[in-house]
C-alpha positions in Angstrom: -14.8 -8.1 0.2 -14.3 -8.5 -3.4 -12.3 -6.3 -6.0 -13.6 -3.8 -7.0 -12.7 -3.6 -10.2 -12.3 -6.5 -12.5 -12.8 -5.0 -16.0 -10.1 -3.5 -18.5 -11.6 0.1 -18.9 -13.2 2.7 -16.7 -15.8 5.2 -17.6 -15.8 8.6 -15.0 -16.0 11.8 -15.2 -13.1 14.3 -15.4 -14.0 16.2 -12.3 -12.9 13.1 -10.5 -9.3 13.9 -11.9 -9.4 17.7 -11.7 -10.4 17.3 -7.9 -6.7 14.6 -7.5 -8.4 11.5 -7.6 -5.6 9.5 -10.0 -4.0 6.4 -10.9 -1.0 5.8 -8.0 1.5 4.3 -8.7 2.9 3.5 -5.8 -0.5 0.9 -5.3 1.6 -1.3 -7.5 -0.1 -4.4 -8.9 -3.6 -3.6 -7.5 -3.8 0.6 -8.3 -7.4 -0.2 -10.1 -8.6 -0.9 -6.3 -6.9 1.7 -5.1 -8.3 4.1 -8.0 -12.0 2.8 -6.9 -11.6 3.8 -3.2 -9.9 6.8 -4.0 -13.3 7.0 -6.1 -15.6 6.2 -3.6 -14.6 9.2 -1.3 -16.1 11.7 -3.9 -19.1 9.6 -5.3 -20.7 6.3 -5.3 -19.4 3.7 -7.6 -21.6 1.5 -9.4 -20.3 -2.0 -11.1 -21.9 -3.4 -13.8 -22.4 -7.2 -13.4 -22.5 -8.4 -16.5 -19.2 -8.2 -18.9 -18.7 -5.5 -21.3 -15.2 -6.2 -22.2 -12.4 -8.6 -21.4 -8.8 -9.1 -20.8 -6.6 -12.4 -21.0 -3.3 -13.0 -19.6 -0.4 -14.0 -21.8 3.5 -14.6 -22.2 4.0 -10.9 -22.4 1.6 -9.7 -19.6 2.6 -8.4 -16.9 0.9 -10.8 -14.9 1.7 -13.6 -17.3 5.6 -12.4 -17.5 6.6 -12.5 -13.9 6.9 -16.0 -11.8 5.0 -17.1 -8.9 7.3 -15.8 -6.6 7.8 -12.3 -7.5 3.8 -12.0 -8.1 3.6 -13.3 -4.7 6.0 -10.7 -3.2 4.6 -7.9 -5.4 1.1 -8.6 -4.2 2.4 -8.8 -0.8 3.9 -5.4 -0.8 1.1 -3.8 -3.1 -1.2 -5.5 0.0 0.6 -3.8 2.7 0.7 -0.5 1.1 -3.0 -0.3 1.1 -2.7 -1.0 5.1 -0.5 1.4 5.5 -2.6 4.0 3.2 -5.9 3.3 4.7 -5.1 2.3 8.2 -6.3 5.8 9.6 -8.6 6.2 7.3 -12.3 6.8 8.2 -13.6 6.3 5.1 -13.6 2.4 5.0 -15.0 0.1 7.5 -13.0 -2.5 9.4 -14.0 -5.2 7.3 -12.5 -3.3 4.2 -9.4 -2.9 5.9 -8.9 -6.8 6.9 -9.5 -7.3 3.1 -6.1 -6.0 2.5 -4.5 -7.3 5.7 -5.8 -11.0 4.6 -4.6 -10.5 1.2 -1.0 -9.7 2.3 -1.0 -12.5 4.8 -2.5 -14.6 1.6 0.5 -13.9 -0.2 3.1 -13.1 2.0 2.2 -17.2 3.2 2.4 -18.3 -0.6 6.1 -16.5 -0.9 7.3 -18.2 2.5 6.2 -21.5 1.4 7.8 -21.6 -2.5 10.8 -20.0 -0.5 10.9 -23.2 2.4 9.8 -26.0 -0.7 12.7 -24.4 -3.0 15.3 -23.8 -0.1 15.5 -20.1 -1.7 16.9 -18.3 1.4 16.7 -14.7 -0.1 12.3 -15.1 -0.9 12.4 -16.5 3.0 14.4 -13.5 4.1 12.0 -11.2 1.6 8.9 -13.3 3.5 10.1 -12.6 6.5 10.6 -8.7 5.6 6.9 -8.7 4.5 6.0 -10.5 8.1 8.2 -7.6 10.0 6.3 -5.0 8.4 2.9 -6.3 8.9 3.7 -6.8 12.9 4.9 -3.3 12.9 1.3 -2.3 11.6 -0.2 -4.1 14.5 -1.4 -6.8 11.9 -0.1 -10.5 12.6 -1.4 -13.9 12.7 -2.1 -14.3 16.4 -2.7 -18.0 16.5 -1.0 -20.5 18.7 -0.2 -22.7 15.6 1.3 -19.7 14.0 3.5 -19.4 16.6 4.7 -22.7 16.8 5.6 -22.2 12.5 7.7 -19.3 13.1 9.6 -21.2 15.7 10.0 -24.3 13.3 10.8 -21.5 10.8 13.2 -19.8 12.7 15.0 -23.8 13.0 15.2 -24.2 9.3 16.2 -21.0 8.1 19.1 -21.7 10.7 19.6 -25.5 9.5 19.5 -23.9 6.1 21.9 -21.0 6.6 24.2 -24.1 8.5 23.6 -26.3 5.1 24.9 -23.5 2.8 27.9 -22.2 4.5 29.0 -26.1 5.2 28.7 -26.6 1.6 31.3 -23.5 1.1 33.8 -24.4 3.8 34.2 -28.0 2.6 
């Protein structure tokens, strides 16, 4: 499922807010999709194909302004509070739901590996915390192959914890 949102403004109608419908911020970096399903349980929304406006992303942007890692980790977290909103929730279908579970798998994957290529223990560990929290959902990469990387994982993290602490003894 695509965003649903991908355009700089909005145009609704105020009932929308008077009946709670609002910005949360607790949706982090993606509270626009969050807006749109909070949306969509009081009306249908319509998108409008073809661009009205625009947006860029630059050295002061919040986008632009963070590195890959702490996007990565942000998304990750913004991913699995949507789980965690919606995972009773009758209003979207399965296939809605796995959007946000995919997407914090997506990036939770992209935070592990710049933390394994740049030996960075803490975005591992903060990997790791995403990983904990998705299992505790009941939403995990069930694959044998994945299973076998967490094992390897588990021996470098070790072999790395080993390689740090020998460099501070000696």
């Amino acid at each position: 499922m695509p965003h649903i949102h991908r355009c700089p403004g909005v145009i609704t109608h105020r009932t929308i807010f008077e009946a709670g419908c609002n910005y949360n911020p607790d949706a982090g970096h993606i509270a626009d999709d969050d807006f749109f399903y909070r949306v969509g349980q009081f009306t249908d929304v319509i998108g409008i194909l073809k661009p009205l406006a625009a947006f860029r992303i630059h050295k002061s942007s919040e986008t632009g302004s963070i590195g890959d890692p702490e996007l990565a980790l942000r998304l990750a977290n913004d991913y699995l509070f949507q789980i965690k909103q919606w995972k009773n929730s009758s209003f979207l279908d399965s296939e809605s739901k796995y959007y946000f579970i995919k997407n914090a798998l997506k990036f939770k994957r992209r935070l592990l590996g710049y933390g394994l290529k740049h030996n960075n223990l803490t975005t591992i560990q903060e990997a790791l915390t995403i990983s904990a929290q998705l299992k505790k959902e009941n939403y995990f990469e069930k694959s044998i192959r994945n299973s076998i990387l967490e094992k390897l994982l588990s021996i470098k993290i070790t072999s790395f914890i080993v390689r740090k602490l020998s460099a501070l003894i000696l």
